[in-house]
DRENLUMVO-712088 format. One line per 4 residues: their letters; for each residue z, y, x of N, C-alpha, C. Coordinates in steps of 0.1 Angstrom, whole numbers, plus 5000, padded with zeros to 4 digits. Layout:
<rs>
A = Z Y X Z Y X Z Y X ~ ...
</rs>
This chain:
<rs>
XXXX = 1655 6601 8629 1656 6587 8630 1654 6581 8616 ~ 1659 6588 8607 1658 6585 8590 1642 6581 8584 ~ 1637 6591 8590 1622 6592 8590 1616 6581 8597 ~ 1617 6578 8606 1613 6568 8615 1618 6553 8609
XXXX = 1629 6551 8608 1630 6539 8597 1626 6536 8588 ~ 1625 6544 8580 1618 6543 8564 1603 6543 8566 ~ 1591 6548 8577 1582 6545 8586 1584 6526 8584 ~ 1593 6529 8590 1593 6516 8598 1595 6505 8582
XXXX = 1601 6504 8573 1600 6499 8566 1586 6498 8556 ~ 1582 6512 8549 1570 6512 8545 1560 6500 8549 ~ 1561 6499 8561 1541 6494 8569 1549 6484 8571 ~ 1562 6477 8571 1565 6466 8574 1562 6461 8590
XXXX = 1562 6471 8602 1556 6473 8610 1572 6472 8622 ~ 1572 6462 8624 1582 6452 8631 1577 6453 8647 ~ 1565 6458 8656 1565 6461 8667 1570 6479 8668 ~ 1570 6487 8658 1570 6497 8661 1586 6501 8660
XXXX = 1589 6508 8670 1603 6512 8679 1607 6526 8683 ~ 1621 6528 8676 1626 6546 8676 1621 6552 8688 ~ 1620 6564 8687 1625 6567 8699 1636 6572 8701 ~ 1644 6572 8712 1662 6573 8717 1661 6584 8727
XXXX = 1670 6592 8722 1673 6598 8734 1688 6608 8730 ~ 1698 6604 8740 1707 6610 8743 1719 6602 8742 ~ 1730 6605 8741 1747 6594 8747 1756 6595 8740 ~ 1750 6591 8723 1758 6595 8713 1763 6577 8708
XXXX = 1771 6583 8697 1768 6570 8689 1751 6571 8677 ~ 1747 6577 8677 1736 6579 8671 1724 6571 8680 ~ 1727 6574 8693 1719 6566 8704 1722 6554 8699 ~ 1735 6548 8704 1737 6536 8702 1729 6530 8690
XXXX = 1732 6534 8682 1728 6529 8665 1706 6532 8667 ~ 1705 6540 8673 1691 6538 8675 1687 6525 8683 ~ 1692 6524 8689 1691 6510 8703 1698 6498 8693 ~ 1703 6497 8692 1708 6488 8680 1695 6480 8668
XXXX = 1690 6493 8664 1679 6496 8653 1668 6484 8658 ~ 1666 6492 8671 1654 6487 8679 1657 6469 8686 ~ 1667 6467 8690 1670 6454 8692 1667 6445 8681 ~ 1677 6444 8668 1673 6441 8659 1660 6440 8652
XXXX = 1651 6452 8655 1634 6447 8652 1630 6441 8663 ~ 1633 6440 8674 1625 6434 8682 1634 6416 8684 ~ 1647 6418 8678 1648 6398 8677 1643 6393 8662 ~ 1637 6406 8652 1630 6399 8641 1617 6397 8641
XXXX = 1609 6403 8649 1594 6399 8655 1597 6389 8661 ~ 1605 6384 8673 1607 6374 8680 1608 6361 8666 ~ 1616 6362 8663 1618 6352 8654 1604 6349 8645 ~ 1600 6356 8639 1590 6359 8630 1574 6351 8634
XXXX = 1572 6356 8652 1567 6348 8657 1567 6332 8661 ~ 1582 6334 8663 1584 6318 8663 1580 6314 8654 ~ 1585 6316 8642 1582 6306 8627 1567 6305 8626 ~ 1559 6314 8626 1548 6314 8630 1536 6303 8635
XXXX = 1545 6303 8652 1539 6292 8656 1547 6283 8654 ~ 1554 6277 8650 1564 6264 8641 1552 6262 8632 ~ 1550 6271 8622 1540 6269 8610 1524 6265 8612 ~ 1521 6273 8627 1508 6263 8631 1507 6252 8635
XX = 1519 6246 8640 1521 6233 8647 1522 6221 8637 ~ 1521 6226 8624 1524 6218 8610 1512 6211 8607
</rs>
């Protein structure tokens, strides 16, 4: 998962999502991860189109 985040940070690459598997807190914190990037794309896009509508 360490790997995969720091991925994820590099490329700045806000569609791309851990993969999870198993019923830990480690899970949790993976799903967590992934929510969190996917309500910052959300957002990101919003402003976006806020910013074309300017």
């Amino acid at each position: 998962m360490d790997h995969s985040v720091k991925e994820i940070i590099k490329h700045k690459d806000l569609g791309r999502r851990l993969e999870i598997s198993g019923k830990d807190e480690i899970e949790n914190l993976g799903r967590n991860i992934n929510n969190l990037l996917e309500d910052i794309e959300r957002m990101k896009k919003g402003s976006l189109a806020w910013q074309l509508t300017m």
